[in-house]
Structures are given as structure tokens and as C-alpha cells.
N, C-alpha and C positions, 0 to 999 in steps of 0.2 A: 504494500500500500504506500500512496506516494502523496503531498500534501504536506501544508505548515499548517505547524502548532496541530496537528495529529495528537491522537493518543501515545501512538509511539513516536514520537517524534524524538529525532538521534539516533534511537534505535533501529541501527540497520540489520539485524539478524534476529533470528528466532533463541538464540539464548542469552539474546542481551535482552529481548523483549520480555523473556522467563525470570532473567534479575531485575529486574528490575518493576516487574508489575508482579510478581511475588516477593520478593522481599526486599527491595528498596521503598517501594510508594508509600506504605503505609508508615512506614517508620518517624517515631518522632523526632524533633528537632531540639538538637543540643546544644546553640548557637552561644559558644564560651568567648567571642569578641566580638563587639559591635560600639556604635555610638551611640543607639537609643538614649533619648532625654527621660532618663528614670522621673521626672516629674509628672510628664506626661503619663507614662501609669501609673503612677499612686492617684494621679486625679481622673485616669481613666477618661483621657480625653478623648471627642469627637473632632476630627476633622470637617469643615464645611464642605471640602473640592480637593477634586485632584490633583490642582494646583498647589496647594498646599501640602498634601501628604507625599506629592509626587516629587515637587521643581522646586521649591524651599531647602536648601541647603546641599543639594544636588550635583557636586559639581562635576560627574560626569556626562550628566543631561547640558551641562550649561557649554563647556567644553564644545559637542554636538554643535547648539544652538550659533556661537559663534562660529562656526565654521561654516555654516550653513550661512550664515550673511545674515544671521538675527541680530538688531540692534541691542545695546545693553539695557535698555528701556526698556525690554521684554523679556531679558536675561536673571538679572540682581536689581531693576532700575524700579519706577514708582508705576507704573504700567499695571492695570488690575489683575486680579488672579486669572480673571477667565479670556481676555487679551494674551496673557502669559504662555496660557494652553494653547491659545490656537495657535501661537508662534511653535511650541513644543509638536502640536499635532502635525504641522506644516514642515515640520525637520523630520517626523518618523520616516516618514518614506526613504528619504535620503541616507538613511543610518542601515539600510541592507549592506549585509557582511559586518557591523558592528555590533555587539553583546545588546548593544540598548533597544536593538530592533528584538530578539528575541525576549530579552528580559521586559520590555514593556507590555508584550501580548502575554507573555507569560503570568505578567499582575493582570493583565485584563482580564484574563480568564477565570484565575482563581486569586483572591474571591468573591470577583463580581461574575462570572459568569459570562464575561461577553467575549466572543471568538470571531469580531469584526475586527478588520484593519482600523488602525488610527490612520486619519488621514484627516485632510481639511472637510473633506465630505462627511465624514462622520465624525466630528468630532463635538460637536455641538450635542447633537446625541447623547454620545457617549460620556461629556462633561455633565449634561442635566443628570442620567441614568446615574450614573457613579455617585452626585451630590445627594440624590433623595437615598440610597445606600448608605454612605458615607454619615447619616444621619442617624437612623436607627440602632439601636442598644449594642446589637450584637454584631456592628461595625465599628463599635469604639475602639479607642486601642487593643484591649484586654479581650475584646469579642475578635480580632484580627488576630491575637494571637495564639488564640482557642484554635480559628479556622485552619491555621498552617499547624495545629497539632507542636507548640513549643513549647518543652518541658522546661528547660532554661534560658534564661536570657543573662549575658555578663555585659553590664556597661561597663566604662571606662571614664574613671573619674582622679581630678586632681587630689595631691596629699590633703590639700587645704577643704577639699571639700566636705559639707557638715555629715554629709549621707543620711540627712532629715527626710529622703522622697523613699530612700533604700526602708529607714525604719517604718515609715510608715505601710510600706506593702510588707513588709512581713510581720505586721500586725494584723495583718487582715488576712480571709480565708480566700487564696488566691489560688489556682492549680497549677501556676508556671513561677516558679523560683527567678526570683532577680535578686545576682550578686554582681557587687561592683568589682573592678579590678584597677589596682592603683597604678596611677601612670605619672611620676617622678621626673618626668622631662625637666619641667621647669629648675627644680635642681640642681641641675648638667647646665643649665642655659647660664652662661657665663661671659657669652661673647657680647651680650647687653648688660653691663654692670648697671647701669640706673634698675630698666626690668627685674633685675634678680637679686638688687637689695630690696626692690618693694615686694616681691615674691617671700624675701626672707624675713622683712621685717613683720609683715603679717602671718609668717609661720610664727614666727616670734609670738604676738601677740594671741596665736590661738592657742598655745602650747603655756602661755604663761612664763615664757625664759626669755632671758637678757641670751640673746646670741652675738656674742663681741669672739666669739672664737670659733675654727674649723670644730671641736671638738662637742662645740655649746649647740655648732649646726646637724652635727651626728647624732647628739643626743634629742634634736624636737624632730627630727626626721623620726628618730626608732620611736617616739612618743603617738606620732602621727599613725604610723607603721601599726603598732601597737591597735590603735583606734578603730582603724578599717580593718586588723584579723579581728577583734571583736565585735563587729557589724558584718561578720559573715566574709570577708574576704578573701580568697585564698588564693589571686592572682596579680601578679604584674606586669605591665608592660612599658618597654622604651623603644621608642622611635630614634632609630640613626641613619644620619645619612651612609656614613661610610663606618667600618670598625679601625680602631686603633688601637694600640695599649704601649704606653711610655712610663719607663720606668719610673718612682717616685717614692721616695722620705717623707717620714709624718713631718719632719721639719720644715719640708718644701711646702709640703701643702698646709700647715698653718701661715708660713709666712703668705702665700697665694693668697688666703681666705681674708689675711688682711686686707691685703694692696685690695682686693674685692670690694670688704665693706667700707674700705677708704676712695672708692672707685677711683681708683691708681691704675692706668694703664697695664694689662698683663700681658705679653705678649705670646704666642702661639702655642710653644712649647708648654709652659706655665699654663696654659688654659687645659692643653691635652692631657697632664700630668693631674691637675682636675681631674677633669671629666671621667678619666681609667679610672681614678681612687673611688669616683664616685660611682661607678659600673661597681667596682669590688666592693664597696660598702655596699650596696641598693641587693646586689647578690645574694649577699652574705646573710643579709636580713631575710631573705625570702627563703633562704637554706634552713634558717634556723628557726622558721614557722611551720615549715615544710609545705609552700606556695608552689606554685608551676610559676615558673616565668617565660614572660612571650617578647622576641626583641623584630619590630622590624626595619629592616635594614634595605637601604637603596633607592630612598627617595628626595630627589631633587629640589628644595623646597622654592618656591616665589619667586621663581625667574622673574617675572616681569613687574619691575621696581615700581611701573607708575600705575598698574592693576593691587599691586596690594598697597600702596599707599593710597589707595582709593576706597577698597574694598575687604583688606587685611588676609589673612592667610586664609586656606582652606577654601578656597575660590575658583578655582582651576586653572591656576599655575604652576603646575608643579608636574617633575617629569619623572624619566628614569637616570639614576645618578651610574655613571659607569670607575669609583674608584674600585680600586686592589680591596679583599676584604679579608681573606685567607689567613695574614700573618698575623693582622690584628686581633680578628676573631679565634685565632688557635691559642693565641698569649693569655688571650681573657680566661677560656676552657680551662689553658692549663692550671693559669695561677691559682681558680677557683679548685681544679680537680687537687691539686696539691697541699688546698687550705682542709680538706671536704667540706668544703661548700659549694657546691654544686649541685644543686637541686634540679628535679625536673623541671626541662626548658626547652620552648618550642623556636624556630628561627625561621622567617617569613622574610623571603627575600624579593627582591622589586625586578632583578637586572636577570633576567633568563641566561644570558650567558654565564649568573655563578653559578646554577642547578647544580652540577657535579661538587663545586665546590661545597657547598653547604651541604649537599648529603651524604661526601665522603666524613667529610668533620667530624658530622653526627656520628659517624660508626665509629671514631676516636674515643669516644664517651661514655659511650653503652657500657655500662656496670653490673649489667647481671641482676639489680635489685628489682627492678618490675620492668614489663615488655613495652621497650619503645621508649627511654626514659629520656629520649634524648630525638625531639622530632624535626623535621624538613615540615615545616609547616605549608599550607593550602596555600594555593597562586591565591596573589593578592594585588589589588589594585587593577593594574593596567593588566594585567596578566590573569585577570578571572573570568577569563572569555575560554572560549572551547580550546581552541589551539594552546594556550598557556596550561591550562589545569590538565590538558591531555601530556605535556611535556614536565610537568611536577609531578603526573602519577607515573609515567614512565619512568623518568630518572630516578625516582622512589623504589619501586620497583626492579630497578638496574642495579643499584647501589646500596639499598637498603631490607627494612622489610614492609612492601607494601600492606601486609592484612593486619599489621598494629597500626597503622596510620589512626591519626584521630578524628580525620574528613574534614571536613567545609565548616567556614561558620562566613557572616556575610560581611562583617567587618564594613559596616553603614548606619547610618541614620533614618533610614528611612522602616517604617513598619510595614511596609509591605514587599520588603528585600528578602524576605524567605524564600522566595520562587527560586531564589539564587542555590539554596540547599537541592531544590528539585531539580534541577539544571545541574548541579554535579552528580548526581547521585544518574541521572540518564547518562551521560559521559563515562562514568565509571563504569557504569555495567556494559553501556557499548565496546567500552574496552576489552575489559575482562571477557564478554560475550564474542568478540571476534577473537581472540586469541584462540579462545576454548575452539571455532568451529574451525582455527586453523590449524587446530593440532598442537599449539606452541603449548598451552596449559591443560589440564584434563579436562572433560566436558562432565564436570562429576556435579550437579546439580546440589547436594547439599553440601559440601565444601563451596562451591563458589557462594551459593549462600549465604552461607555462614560469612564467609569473610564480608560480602555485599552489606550485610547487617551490620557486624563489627563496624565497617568501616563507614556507616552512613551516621552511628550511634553508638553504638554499646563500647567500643573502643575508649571514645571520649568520655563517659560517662563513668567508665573504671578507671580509666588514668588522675583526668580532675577528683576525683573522690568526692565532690560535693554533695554529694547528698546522704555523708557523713555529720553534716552540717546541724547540728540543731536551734541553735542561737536565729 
């Protein structure tokens, strides 16, 4: 059978069609990184439009939109929500062969039900249909996260943040667990001294400590640290462009912390000599909660100087960064495996051409203590399109053990990015499903299963251990 957005769609064979509508579809979703605004479900918000659930913070719709010759008036600009769409409807067509053509039928489908093209013809339709949805109880957030079947959801939230949206949902009788995951960026962010004395002076002031020293800043870091394992947290994550690790003395790095809070010039060295101690301290803490940590690495941040000073980060500017990552990242592994501290840690890399690199690494690691301890995490970004997640499960697979893999999570803002879980999980099985009819794997129906399963859910949800959790 031949046709878009089919039932089997991807599925080009009869035992990928077997994994996949036996035992991938129904399986729930364990989505351990994303952006969701945990506010938004503890108040269990309604979206009015598509516009807003859709194109509001978007930036690989918006990316799209300028290319296509959309003005920024209809991008990020003051331009209504429902103007917004029909600029957005008016780009679908044009985004054939890009992820956002199949990922936007794919939300249209489920769960609203509609299996029309977006197009200037229909889109009017389609915006009214979706709004009077978009309205009703069991399209709130929390009714959106019922329909894609999400047993978890992990946002990603700063030290400083109170986690007042985190407590309030697990005061209440909810069926999908929301834990936050702490993401310590700002910490590292040193190359803005003004930014990361008022970052520091308001850890300061939530922490109750005079931090006049590197050591005063270690100690309301572990206080914070501290604060989020007790609000249920058991994960971290840092974003880097490139890895590094530069040797360093506690000496250096106090005198550093000064010239900091004296916002004294530090020059490069001195900043990186940072930034390592502060990869080894952020580690070290996560080792000794016994946290998974998640790093990703390879992205290019705000190329265009006069778009974020306009518009500020997270806008779509940002690329693929192509530094060396190997020698940095092996220093960090070691120094850590050498301390033991080295806890389970996933690595999410941007630049396709380091696959090999980051999945040979990982096998450096592996300790024998639990299966997979040490992961090649899911294409991410720019690279969560067919082609990329087919060359992350491959090289995984080459290099590694593909059937401990922990699978997909969507790593977005948006609540109706789940589609993105269904969309690997057909990929995967198409994979695995050709191999099998080509003779490469066995055509053994409950072992491919098995692993199909593992790998869409159950992997992840033995690894993170969170529902160990009872706080």
C-alpha cells in the first residue's frame, strides 16, 4: 500500500509493519527531556489556537517560515495568531523532504483527527476545527497528555528555580509524573561577568550565603542541588558547544572566582580552567545523589548578532558547531572514572560526523554495574529527522548495544511534540524490520519485540529509576 500519512507509513515491509503495530504503537511514552513550561500543567492550561500551541516558541517552524520569504511580522512580530497560521499554512507545502512536513500532519492527525493537507486552502478550516478542540476539557494540557499515553514528562529547569509549578502537580492526583531536571548552564556562563554575578548574587540571596568565594559558590550550588533531589529530581543536564578539559588548582580557581566577582577581565585559559572544574564539581554532585546526567554537545549558538539582539536566544539562530570533541570529552570521562564519580550519563550530540566518536567513548565507560550505563543518546535537534535518527540507530548498533538504548524523548516545548516518539518508534522498526527480511538479523518475532519494546520504553524507565521516587 502506497500513500502519506498511511497507517503504515515508513513502514516499508511486512515485519516492520509486525513491530511496530504490535509492539511499538501502543507503548507508553517516557519523555525524560523536554522544555514543557511545568506551569502550564499544574494550571492545566487551555490553548485558544494553533497558533499558539503550534508557532509560539517554535523555532524550527520559524527557521521554515523565513526561508520561505515570511516576513518577521508573521514570524516573532505583532501580526495576530490566526494571520501567523496562514503564513505557517502557506510554508507547509514548501517544507516537502523537511521533518516539519511530516511532523505537522502527524499532530494533525493525532489528536485532532484531521488527515487533510495544511495548505492555504485548508487552513482556515483547519484553524477554526482545531480552536473549538483546542477548547474542550480533554484538550487541555493534561487531556493532551493522556491522549499520546505519557507516563512521564522531565522538564528542564534552572538551579535558581523555586519548583512551586513541580510541587504543586505532585500534590494532586495526576497519572503522568512531572520531574524536573536541573540544568546548571548558567554556572559555567563566565564569559558574561556582569550576567553571572547577577546569576550569582541571586543564588546568593536564595541560598541565604554571603558568596565572596569559589568555595562559598560550591557550597549554595550543593544547597540548591540539594533542593531539587528533594523535589523529586534525579537528572541533569548541560549544554556545550564544544568539550574541553584544562588542567587546574583549587588555587587557580579561587583566584579566577575572584577576578569574577571583581568583574576583572579573565582571559580564555582562566575561563576554561573554570568551566572543567565546574563540569567536575556539577558531576561529582550528580554521582553522589546517584542522578543520570545528560550533556548536549554541538551547538552553535546566535550566529546572527542583530536577530538576537532583537529577539535574544532560542530564536533560530543557531547551527551545527563543527569543533574536535574527543580529547576533551575523554579527559572529562577519565578524570571522573578515576575520582568514581561517574554516574550514569547520556551524550546527545549535534555534528553527525562525531556518531562514531561518541559511541566508541561510551564503550570506554561501561562498568558492568547496570546495562547501558553509559549512553549515545537520540538525534537531537537538527538531526531528529528520518535520515539522522536512522544514522544514531545505526552507529549505535555498529558500535555499541542497540537493544539497551533508552529511545526518543522530544526535547521541545511544544505539547503536542509527542508525535515525534511515534515517528521514531516507525523508523526503528522499519529498521530492524528490513534487516530481519534481509537476512542481516533473525526474523525471530519475539526477540525483535522484545527489544522494539525495550527500546521504545521499558529500557528508559529501568535505567532513570524514577518511579523509585516517592516524594
Amino acid at each position: 500500500m502506497t500513500g502519506f500519512m498511511i497507517e503504515d507509513f515508513i513502514l516499508s515491509n511486512e515485519t516492520a509493519r509486525r513491530l511496530y503495530h504490535e509492539h511499538a504503537a501502543e507503548m507508553p511514552i517516557y519523555d525524560y527531556h523536554c522544555h514543557l513550561p511545568a506551569e502550564l500543567i499544574a494550571t492545566d492550561h487551555n490553548y485558544d489556537n494553533l497558533a499558539q500551541i503550534w508557532l509560539a516558541g517554535d523555532h524550527y517552524k520559524w527557521r521554515a517560515m523565513r526561508t520561505n520569504g515570511v516576513n518577521e511580522r508573521y514570524v516573532t512580530g505583532e501580526a495576530t495568531d490566526y494571520e501567523k497560521f496562514q503564513q505557517w499554512a502557506a510554508t507547509v507545502p514548501y517544507c516537502i523532504g523537511n521533518p516539519l512536513y511530516h511532523w505537522t500532519h502527524m499532530e494533525l492527525k493525532k489528536p485532532f483527527g484531521i488527515t487533510d493537507l495544511l495548505n492555504p486552502d485548508t487552513a482556515d478550516r483547519i484553524y477554526k476545527n482545531c480552536a473549538e478542540m483546542l477548547q474542550q476539557p480533554d484538550f487541555s494540557v493534561r487531556g493532551l497528555l493522556r491522549k499520546f499515553n505519557v507516563k512521564l514528562v522531565c522538564t528542564t529547569e534552572d538551579p535558581l528555580d523555586s519548583l512551586e509549578h513541580h510541587e504543586k502537580i505532585a500534590a494532586e492526583d495526576f497519572d503522568t509524573k512531572v520531574r524536573t531536571a536541573w540544568r546548571p548552564d548558567k554556572a559555567m556562563a563566565v564569559e558574561d561577568p556582569v550576567a553571572f554575578n547577577d546569576w550569582v548574587d541571586r543564588l546568593g540571596e536564595l541560598t541565604g550565603m554571603q558568596i565572596n568565594s569559589y568555595n562559598d559558590f560550591l557550597s549554595a550550588l550543593k544547597s540548591r542541588h540539594n533542593y531539587f533531589h528533594d523535589h523529586g529530581c534525579r537528572l541533569s543536564d548541560i549544554g556545550l558547544t564544544r568539550t574541553f578539559f584544562v588542567d587546574y588548582s583549587e588555587a587557580e580557581l579561587k583566584a579566577v572566582f575572584v577576578k569574577l566577582r571583581k568583574k576583572n577581565r579573565t582571559d580564555n585559559e582562566e575561563i576554561l580552567k573554570f568551566k572543567t572544574a565546574m563540569l567536575v564539581e556539577l558531576s561529582a554532585m550528580n554521582a553522589e545523589k546517584g542522578w543520570t546526567q545528560q550533556f548536549h554537545i554541538g551547538a552553535l549558538r546566535n550566529n546572527n548578532t542583530k536577530m538576537f539582539n532583537k529577539l535574544g536566544p532560542d530564536t533560530g539562530f543557531d547551527s551545527i558547531a563543527d569543533y574536535p570533541i574527543a580529547d576533551g570529552l575523554a579527559k572529562l570521562l577519565d578524570r571522573l572514572e578515576s575520582m568514581d564519580k561517574l554516574t550514569r550519563t547520556i551524550f546527545y550530540n549535534l555534528n553527525p560526523a562525531d556518531n562514531a566518536t561518541i559511541a566508541t567513548l561510551m564503550g570506554c565507560y561501561q562498568d558492568g554495574s547496570i546495562p547501558g550505563k553509559m549512553q549515545f543518546g537520540s538525534a537531537w535537534w537538527f538531526l531528529d529527522q528520518k535520515n539522522g535518527m536512522e544514522q544514531q540507530l545505526q552507529t549505535l548498533a555498529d558500535l555499541g548495544l542497540l537493544s539497551r538504548f533508552i529511545g526518543m524523548l522530544t526535547d521541545s516545548r511544544s505539547f503536542l511534540s509527542f508525535s515525534r516518539h511515534e515517528y521514531f518508534r516507525r523508523i526503528l522498526c522499519n529498521m530492524l524490520g528490513t534487516q530481519a527480511e534481509q537476512g542481516l538479523i533473525p526474523n525471530d518475532k519475539e526477540l525483535l519485540g522484545s527489544i522494539v519494546r525495550d527500546i521504545c520504553y521499558n529500557n528508559a524507565r529501568q535505567y532513570l529509576e524514577l518511579d523509585k521516587i516517592t516524594s
